[in-house]
Backbone as JSON Lines, residues from 0, in Angstrom:
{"i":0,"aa":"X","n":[4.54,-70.89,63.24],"ca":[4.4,-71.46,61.93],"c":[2.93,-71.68,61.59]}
{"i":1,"aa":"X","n":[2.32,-72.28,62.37],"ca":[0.89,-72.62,62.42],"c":[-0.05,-71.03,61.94]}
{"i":2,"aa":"X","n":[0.89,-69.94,62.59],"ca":[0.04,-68.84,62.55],"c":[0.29,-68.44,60.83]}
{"i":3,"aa":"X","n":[1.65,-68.35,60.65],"ca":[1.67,-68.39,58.93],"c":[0.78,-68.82,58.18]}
{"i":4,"aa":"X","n":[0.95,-70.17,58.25],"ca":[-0.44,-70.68,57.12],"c":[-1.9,-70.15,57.78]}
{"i":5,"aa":"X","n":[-2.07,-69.96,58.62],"ca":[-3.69,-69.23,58.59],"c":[-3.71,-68.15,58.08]}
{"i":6,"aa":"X","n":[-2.49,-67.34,57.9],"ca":[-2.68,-66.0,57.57],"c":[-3.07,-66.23,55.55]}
{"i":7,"aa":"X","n":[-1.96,-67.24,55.16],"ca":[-1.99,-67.93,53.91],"c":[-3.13,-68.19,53.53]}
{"i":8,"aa":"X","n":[-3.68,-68.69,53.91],"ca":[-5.12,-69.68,54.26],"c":[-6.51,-68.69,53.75]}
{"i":9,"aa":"X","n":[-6.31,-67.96,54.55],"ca":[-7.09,-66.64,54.77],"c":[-7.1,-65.47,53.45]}
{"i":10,"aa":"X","n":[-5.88,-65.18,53.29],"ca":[-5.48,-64.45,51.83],"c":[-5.92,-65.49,50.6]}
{"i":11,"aa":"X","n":[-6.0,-66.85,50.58],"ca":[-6.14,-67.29,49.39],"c":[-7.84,-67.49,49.52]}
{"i":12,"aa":"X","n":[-8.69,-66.95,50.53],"ca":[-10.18,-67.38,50.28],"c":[-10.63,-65.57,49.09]}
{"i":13,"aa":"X","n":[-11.84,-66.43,48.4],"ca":[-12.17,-65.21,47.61],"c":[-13.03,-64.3,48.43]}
{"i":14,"aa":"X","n":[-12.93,-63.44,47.52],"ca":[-13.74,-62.27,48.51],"c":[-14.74,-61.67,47.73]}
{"i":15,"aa":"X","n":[-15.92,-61.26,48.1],"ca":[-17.2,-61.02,47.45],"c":[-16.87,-59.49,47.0]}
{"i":16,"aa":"X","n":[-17.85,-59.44,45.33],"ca":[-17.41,-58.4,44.87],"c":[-18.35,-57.35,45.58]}
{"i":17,"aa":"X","n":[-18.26,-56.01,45.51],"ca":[-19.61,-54.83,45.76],"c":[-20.84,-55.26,45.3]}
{"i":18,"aa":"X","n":[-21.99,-55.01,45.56],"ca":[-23.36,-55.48,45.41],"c":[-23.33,-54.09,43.62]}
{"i":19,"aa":"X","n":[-23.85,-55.04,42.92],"ca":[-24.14,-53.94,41.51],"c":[-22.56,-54.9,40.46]}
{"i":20,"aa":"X","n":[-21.54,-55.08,40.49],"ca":[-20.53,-55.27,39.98],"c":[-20.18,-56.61,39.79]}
{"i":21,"aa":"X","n":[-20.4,-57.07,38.31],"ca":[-20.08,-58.87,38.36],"c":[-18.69,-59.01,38.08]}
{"i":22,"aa":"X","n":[-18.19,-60.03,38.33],"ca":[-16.66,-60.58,37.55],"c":[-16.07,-59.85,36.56]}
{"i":23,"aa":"X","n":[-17.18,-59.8,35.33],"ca":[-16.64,-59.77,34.24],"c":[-15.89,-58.33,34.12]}
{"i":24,"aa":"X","n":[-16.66,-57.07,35.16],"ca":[-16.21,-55.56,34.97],"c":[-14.66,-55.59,35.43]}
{"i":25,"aa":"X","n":[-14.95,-56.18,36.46],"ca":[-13.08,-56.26,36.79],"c":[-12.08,-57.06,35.8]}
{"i":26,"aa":"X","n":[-12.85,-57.5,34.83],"ca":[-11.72,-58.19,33.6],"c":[-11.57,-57.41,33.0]}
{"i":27,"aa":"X","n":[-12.71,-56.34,32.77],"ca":[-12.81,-55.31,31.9],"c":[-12.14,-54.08,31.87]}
{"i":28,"aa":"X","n":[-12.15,-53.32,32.7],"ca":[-10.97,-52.43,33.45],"c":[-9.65,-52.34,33.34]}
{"i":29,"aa":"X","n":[-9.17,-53.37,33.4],"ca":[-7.74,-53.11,32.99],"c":[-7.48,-53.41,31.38]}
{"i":30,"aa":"X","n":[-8.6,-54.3,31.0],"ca":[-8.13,-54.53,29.46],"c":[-8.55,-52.82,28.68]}
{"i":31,"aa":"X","n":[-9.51,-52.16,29.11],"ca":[-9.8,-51.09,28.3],"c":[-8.72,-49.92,29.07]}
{"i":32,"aa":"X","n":[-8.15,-50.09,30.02],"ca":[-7.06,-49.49,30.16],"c":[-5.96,-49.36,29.74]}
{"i":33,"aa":"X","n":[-5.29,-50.61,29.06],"ca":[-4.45,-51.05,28.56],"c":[-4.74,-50.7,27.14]}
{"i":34,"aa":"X","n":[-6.1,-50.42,26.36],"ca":[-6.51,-50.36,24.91],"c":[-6.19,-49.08,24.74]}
{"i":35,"aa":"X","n":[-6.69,-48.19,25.85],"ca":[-6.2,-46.56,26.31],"c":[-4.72,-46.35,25.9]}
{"i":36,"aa":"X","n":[-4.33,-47.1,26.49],"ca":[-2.79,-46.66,26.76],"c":[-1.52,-47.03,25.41]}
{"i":37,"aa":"X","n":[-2.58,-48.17,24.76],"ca":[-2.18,-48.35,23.28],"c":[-1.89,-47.28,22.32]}
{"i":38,"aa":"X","n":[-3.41,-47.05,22.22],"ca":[-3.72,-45.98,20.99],"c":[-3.17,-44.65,21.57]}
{"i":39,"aa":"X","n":[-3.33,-44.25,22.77],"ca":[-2.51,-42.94,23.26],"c":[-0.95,-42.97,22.74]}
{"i":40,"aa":"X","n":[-0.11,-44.06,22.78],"ca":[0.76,-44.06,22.4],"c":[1.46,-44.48,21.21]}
{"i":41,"aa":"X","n":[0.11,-44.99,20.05],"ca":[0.09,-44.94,18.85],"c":[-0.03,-43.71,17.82]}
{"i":42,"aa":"X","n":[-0.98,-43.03,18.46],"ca":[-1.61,-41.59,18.31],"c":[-0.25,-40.59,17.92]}
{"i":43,"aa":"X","n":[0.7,-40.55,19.47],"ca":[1.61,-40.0,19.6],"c":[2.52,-40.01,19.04]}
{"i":44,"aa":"X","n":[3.36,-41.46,18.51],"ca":[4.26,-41.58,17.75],"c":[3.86,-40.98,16.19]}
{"i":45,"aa":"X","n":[2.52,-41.3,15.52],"ca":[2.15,-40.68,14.13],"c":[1.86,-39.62,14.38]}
{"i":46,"aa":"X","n":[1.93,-38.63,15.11],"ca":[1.81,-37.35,15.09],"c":[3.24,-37.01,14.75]}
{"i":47,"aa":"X","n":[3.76,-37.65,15.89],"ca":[5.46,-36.68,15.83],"c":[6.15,-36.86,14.17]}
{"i":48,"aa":"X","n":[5.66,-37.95,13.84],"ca":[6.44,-38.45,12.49],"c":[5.47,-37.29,11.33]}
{"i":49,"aa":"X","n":[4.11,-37.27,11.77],"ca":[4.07,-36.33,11.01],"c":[4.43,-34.84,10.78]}
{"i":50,"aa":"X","n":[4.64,-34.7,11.75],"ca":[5.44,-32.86,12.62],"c":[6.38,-32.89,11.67]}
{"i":51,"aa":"X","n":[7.47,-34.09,12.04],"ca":[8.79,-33.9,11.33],"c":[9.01,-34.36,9.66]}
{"i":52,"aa":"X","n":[7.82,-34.91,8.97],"ca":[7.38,-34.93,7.77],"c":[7.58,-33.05,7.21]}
{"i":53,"aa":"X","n":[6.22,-32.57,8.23],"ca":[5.79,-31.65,7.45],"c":[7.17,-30.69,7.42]}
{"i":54,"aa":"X","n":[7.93,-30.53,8.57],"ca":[8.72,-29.93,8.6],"c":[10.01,-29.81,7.57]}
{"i":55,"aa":"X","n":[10.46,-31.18,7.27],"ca":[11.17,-31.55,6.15],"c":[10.78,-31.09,4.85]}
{"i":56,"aa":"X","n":[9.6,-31.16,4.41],"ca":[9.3,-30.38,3.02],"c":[8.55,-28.95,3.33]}
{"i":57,"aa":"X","n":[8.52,-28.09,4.63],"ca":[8.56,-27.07,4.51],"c":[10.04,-26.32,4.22]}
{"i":58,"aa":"X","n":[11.06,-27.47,4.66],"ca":[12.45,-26.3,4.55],"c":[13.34,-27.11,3.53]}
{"i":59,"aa":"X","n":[12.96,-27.71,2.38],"ca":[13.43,-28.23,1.04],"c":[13.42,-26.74,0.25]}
{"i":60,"aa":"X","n":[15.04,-26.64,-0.34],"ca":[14.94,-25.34,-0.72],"c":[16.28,-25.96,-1.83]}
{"i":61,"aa":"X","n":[16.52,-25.0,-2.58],"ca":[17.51,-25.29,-4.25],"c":[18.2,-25.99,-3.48]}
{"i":62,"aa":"X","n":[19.45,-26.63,-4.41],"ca":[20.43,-27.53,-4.16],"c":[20.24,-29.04,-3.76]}
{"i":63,"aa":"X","n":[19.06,-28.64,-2.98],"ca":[18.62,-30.42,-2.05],"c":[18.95,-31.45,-3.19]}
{"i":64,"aa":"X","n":[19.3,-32.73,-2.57],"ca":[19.02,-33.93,-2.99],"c":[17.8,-34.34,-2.16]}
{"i":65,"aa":"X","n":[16.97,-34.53,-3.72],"ca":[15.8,-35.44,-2.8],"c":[15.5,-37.15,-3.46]}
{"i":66,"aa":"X","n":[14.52,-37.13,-2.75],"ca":[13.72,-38.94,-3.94],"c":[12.13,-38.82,-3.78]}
{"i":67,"aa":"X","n":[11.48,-38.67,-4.33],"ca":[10.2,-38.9,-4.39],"c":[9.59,-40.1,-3.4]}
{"i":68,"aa":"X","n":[8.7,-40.06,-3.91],"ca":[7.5,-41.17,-3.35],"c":[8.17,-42.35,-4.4]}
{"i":69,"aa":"X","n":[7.66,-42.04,-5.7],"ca":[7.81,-42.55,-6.77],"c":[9.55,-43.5,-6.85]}
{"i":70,"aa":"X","n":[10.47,-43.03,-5.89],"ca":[11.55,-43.69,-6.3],"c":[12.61,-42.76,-7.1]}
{"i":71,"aa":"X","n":[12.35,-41.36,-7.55],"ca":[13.03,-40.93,-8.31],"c":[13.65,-39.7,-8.12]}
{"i":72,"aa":"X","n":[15.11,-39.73,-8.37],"ca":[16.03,-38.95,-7.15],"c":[16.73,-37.97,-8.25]}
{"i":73,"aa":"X","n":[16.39,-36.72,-7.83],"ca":[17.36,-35.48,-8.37],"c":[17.95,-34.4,-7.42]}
{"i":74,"aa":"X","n":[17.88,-33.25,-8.21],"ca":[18.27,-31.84,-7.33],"c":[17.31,-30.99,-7.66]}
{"i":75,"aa":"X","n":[16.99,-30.31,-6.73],"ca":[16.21,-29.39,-6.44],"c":[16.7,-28.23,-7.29]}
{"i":76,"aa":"X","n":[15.68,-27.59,-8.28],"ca":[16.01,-26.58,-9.16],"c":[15.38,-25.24,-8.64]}
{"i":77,"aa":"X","n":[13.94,-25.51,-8.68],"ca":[13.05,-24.4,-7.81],"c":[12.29,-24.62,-6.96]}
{"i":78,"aa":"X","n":[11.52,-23.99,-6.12],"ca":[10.2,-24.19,-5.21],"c":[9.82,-23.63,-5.28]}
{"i":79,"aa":"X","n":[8.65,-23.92,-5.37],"ca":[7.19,-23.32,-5.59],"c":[6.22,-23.56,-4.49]}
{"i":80,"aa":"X","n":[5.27,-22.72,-4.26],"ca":[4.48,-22.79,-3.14],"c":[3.87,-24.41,-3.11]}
{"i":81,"aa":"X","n":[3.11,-25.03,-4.1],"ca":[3.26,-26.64,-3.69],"c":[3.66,-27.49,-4.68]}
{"i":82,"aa":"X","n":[4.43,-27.02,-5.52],"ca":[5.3,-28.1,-6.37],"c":[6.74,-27.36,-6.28]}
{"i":83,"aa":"X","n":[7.42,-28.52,-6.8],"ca":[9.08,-28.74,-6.67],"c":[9.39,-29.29,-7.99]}
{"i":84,"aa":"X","n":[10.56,-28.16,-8.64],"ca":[10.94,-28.48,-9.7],"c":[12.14,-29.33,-9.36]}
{"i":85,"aa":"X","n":[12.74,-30.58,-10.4],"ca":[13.59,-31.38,-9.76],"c":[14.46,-31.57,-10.86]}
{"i":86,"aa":"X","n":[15.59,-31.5,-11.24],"ca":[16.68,-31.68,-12.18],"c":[16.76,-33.52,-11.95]}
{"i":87,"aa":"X","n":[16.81,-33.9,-12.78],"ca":[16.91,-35.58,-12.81],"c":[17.77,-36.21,-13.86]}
{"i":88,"aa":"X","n":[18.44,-35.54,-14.68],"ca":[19.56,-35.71,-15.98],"c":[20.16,-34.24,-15.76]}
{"i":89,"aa":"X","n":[21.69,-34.76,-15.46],"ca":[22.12,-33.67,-15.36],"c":[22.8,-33.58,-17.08]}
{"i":90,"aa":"X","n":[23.15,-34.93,-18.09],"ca":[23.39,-34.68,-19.11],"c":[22.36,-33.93,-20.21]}
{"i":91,"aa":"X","n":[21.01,-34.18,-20.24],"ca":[20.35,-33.78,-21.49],"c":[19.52,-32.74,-20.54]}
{"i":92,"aa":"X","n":[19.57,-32.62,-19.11],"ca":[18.79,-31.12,-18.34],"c":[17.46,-31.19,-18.24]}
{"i":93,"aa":"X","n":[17.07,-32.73,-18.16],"ca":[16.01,-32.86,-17.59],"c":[15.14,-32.5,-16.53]}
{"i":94,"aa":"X","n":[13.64,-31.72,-16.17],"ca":[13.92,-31.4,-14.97],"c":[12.12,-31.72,-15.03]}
{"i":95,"aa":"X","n":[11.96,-32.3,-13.9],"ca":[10.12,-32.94,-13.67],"c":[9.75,-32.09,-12.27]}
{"i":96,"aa":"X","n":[8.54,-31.58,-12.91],"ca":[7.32,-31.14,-11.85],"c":[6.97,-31.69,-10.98]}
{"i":97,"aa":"X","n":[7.77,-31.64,-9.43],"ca":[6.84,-32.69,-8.13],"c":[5.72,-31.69,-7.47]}
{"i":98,"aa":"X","n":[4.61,-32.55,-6.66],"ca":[3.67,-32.01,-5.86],"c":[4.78,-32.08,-4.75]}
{"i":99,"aa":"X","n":[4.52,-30.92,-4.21],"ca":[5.75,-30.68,-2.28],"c":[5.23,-32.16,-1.52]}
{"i":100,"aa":"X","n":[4.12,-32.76,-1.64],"ca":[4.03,-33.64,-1.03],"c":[4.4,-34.94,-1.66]}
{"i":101,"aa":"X","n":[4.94,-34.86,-3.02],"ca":[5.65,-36.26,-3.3],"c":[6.85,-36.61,-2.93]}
{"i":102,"aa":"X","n":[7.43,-35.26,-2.17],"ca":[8.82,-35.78,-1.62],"c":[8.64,-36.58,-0.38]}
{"i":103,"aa":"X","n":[9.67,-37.99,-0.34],"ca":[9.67,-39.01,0.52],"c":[10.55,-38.4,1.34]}
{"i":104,"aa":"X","n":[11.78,-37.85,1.05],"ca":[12.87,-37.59,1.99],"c":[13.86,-36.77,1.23]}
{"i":105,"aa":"X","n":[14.98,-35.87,2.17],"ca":[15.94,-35.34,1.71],"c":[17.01,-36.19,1.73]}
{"i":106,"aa":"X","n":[17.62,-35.74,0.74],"ca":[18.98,-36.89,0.91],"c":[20.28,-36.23,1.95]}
{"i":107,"aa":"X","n":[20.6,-36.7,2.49],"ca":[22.05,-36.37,3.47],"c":[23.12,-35.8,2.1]}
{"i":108,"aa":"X","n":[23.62,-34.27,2.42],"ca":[24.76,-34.16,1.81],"c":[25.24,-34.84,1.04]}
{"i":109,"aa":"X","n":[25.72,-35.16,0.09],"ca":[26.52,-35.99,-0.7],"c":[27.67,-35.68,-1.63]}
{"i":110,"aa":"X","n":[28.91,-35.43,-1.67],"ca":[29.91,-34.97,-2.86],"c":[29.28,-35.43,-3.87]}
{"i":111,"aa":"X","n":[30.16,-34.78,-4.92],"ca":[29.67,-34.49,-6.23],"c":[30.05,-35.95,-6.52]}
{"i":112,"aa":"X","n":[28.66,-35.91,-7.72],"ca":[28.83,-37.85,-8.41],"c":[30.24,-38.1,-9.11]}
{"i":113,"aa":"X","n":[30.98,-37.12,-9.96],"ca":[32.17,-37.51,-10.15],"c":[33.21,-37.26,-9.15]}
{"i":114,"aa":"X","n":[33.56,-36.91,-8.05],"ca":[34.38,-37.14,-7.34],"c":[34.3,-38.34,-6.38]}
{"i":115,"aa":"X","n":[35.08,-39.44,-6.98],"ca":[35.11,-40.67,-6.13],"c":[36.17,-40.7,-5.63]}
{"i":116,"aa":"X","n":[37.07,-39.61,-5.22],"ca":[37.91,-39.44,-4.08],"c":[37.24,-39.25,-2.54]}
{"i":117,"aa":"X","n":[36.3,-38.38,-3.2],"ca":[35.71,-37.69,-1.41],"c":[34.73,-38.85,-0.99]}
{"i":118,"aa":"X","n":[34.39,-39.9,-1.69],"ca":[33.7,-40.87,-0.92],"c":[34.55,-41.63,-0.43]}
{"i":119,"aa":"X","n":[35.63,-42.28,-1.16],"ca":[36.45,-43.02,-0.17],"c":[36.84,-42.62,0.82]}
């Protein structure tokens, strides 16, 4: 038992750093490691989101339901190399000029607005 706590004893004395190296570098080290390992994996996630951005309005093609940036949701009439024509009144045949990059998102499939059978 006696030999336990010396060994205890012994492990809890400090120990001198390398000649050249104060305290503070060894605080330092793991915090800029940890700052590393942040932004590496900040970096990473806004890349992928942008991959699958760009990808989404490279393959927006007629029919889509989309919504803008702006909030404002039609069907896809034409595409154009960087604008998107968008039907937005299907009564009076309204149809507005988007930049390819104002689309926020495609919309998921959806039945037709008057059939409120196939949604239930």
């Amino acid at each position: 038992m006696t030999n336990l706590w010396a060994c205890l004893a012994q492990a809890s004395q400090p120990t001198s750093t390398p000649a050249g190296r104060g305290p503070l570098v060894d605080l330092f080290i793991p915090l800029i490691l940890v700052m590393g390992l942040y932004f590496f994996i900040v970096m990473r996630g806004s890349k992928r989101d942008q991959r699958k951005r760009d990808d989404m309005l490279k393959n927006v093609k007629r029919n889509d339901r989309v919504q803008t940036i702006g909030g404002v949701r039609g069907t896809v009439v034409e595409v154009r190399d960087d604008e998107i024509v968008v039907k937005v009144d299907e009564a009076n045949n309204v149809k507005i000029r988007f930049a390819r990059s104002a689309i926020a998102h495609v919309q998921a499939d959806s039945p037709a607005p008057g059939n409120a059978a196939a949604k239930q």
